[in-house]
N, C-alpha and C positions, 0 to 999 in steps of 0.2 A: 441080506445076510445079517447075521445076528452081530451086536459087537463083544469083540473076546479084549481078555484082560492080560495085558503087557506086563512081564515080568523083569526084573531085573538081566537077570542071567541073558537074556536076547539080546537087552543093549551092550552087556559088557561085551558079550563075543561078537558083535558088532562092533565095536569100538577098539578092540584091542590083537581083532583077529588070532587069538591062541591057539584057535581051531577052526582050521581055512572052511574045512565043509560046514561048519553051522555058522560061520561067518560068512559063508556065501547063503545061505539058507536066509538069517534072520534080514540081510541086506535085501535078496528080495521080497520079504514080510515088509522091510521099511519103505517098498518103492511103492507096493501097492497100497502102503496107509497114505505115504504122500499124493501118491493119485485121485486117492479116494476113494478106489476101490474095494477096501478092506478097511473097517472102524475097529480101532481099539480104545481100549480103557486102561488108563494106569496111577496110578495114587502116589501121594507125595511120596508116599517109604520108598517107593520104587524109586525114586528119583535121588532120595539122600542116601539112598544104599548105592546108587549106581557112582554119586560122586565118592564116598568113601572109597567105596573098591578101584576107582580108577584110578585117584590119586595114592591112597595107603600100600595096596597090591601092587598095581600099576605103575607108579609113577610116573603118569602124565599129568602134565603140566594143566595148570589153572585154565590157562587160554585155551587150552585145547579142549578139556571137560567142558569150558563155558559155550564154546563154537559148536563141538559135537552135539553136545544133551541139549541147548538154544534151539539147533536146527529141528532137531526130532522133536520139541516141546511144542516149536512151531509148525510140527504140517496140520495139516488139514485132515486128514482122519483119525487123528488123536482125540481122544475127548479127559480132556484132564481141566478143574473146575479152576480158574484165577493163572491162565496162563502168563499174563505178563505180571504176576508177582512171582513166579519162576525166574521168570528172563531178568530181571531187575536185581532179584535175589545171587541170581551168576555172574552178573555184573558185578556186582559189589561184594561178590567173594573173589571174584579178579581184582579188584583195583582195590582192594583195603587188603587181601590175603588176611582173611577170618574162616572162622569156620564156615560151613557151608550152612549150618544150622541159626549160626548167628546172622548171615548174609539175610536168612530166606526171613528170622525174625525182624530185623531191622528195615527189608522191604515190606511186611504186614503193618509194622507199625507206622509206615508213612504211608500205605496205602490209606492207612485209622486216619489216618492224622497227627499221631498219638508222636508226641516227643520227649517222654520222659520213660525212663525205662528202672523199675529195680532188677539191681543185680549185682553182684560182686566181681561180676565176670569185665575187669576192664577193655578184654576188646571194644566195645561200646565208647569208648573215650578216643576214638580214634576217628568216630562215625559223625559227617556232619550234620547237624540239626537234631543229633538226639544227645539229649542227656540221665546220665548214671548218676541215679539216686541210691544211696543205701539205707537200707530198713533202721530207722532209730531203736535206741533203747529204751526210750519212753516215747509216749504218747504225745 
């Protein structure tokens, strides 16, 4: 079977149960990816939309977005390209409480190796091993 492409809206009704019948639906979608049974495909948006909406909409908690989306990041018939800069990035949107956007740049840029970062954005000053440069005025 061919691999189909994971959308947001599965995981939230997955995750948030709003809607028991396609939350029982997308639940067994997710037992057969973790079996292996059924490969999907899903892309970072999918993933910074699913945290926005669970937390902004939702209000669920850091730990529980990190544990849920971790789990499903991690099976086995997912195909999604740099999964443990996923997992790293959820990490360190749990334990710094930053944005999820910032979490997922600050796990790329240690993936680089990279330790300096422009930006205005001081969440970054909060993150160990990187530092926030601002753009000078002159050359």
């Amino acid at each position: 079977m061919a691999a189909r492409f994971l959308d947001t809206n599965i995981l939230v009704r997955l995750l948030t149960r709003d809607d028991e019948e396609k939350a029982a639906r997308a639940l067994l979608l997710i037992q057969r990816v973790e079996s292996g049974e059924e490969q999907v495909i899903t892309s970072p948006m999918v993933l910074f939309e699913a945290v926005f909406i669970l937390q902004r909409r939702y209000g669920v908690s850091r730990a529980k977005i990190r544990d849920d989306l971790g789990y499903i990041v991690s099976l086995r018939g997912l195909r999604l390209a740099n999964k443990t800069l996923y997992l790293s990035a959820l990490d360190l949107y749990v334990d710094n409480k930053i944005s999820f956007t910032d979490a997922f740049n600050a796990a790329f840029m240690r993936s680089k190796r990279l330790s300096e970062i422009y930006t205005w954005d001081t969440d970054f000053d909060i993150l160990e091993g990187i530092a926030r440069v601002e753009p000078a005025m002159s050359a």
